[in-house]
N, C-alpha and C positions, 0 to 999 in steps of 0.2 A: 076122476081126474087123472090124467096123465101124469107119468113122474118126468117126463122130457122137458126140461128146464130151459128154454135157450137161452137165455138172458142171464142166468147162474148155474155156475157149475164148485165142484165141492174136492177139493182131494183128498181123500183119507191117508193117515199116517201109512206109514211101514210097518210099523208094529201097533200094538194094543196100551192103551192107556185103561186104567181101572180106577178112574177117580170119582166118579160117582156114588152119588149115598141116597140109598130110600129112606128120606124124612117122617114120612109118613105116620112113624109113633111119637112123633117129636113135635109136629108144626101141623097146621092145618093143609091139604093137599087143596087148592083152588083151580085149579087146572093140569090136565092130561091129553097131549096129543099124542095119537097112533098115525104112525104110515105103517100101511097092511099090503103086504103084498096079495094083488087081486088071485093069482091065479094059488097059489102054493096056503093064502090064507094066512102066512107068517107075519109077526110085527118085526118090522124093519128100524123102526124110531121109534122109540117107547121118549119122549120129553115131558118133564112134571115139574108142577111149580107149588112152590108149598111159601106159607106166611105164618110168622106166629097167631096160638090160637085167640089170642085176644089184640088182636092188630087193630093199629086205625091206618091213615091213610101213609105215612110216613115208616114204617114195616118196613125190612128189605122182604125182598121177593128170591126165595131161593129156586133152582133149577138143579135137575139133575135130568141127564140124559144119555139113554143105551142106545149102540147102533148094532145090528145084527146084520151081519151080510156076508159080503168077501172076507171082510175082517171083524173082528168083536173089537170094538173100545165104547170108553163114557168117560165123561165129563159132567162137571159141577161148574155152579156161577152164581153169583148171585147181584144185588144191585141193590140200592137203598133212596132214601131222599123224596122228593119231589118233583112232579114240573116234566116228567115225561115218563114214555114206556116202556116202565119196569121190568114187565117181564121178559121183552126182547132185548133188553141189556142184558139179564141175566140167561137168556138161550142160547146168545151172540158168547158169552165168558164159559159158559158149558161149552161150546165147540169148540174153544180155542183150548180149552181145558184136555177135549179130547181128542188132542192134536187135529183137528179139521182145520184145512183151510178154505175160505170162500172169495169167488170171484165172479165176478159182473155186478149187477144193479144189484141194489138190496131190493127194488121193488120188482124183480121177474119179469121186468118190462123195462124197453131200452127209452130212456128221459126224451129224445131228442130224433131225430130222424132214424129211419131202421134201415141201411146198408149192411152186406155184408162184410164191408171194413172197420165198420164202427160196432158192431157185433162181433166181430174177431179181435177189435184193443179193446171192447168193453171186458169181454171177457179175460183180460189179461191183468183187470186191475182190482184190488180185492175189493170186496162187497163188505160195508160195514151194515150190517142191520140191525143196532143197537140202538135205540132210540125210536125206530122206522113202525115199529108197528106190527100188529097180526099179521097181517100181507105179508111181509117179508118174513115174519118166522114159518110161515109157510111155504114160502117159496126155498125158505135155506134148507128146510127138512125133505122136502123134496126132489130136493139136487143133490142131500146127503144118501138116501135113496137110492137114488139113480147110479153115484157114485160105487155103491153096496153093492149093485148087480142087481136092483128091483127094476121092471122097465115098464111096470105097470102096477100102479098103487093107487089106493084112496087113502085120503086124510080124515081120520075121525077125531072128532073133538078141539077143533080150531074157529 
């Protein structure tokens, strides 16, 4: 899969955030996506979600997530509750964590007619994908990506 996002795009900070934390000896790790850069073989997005080890349905869903590229930052997030999807609230609060900002659809795809004018103010308005689902945690990691200087990636683990 291509990292060429048109319908989202990602701005990394200026500088480097370090807020990330490998849970891993702490909480149960339930999911790990990688964006790999195809040609170089690098992991560009390391994102991980961990749940206490005796969870029921009601758990927060913690995130943490590295970006490797132009610039090194991470971010941490987490989300708790019921009634929607946890872990893209929590990957959506890891990026904001790590100074990333996002814009266009959350779903990678424009809702409504595709012009190039409504592709140029979609992408002017920020992308919330918290709530939205796997699709859009992959489409945000992939315009984070992109943003890194990766222009060709696959996503494992989503």
């Amino acid at each position: 899969m291509k990292t060429r996002q048109p319908y989202m795009r990602a701005i990394l900070p200026t500088v480097s955030y370090s807020n990330a934390l490998n849970m891993g000896d702490k909480k149960e790790t339930i999911q790990q996506i990688l964006v790999i850069d195809k040609k170089t073989e690098r992991t560009i997005v390391d994102a991980r979600f961990y749940m206490a080890r005796s969870a029921d349905g009601a758990s927060p869903v913690y995130c943490s997530m590295w970006v490797h590229g132009s610039i090194h930052t991470s971010g941490r997030g987490t989300a708790g509750g019921w009634g929607y999807h946890k872990q893209s609230v929590a990957l959506a609060s890891a990026i904001r964590s790590a100074g990333i900002e996002l814009y266009g659809s959350p779903y990678g795809h424009p809702v409504n007619s595709d012009t190039p004018a409504q592709t140029r103010k979609l992408l002017k308005t920020h992308a919330h994908i918290g709530g939205h689902g796997s699709g859009s945690m992959t489409c945000a990691l992939l315009a984070i990506a992109y943003a890194a200087g990766c222009r060709d990636a696959i996503v494992v683990g989503a």
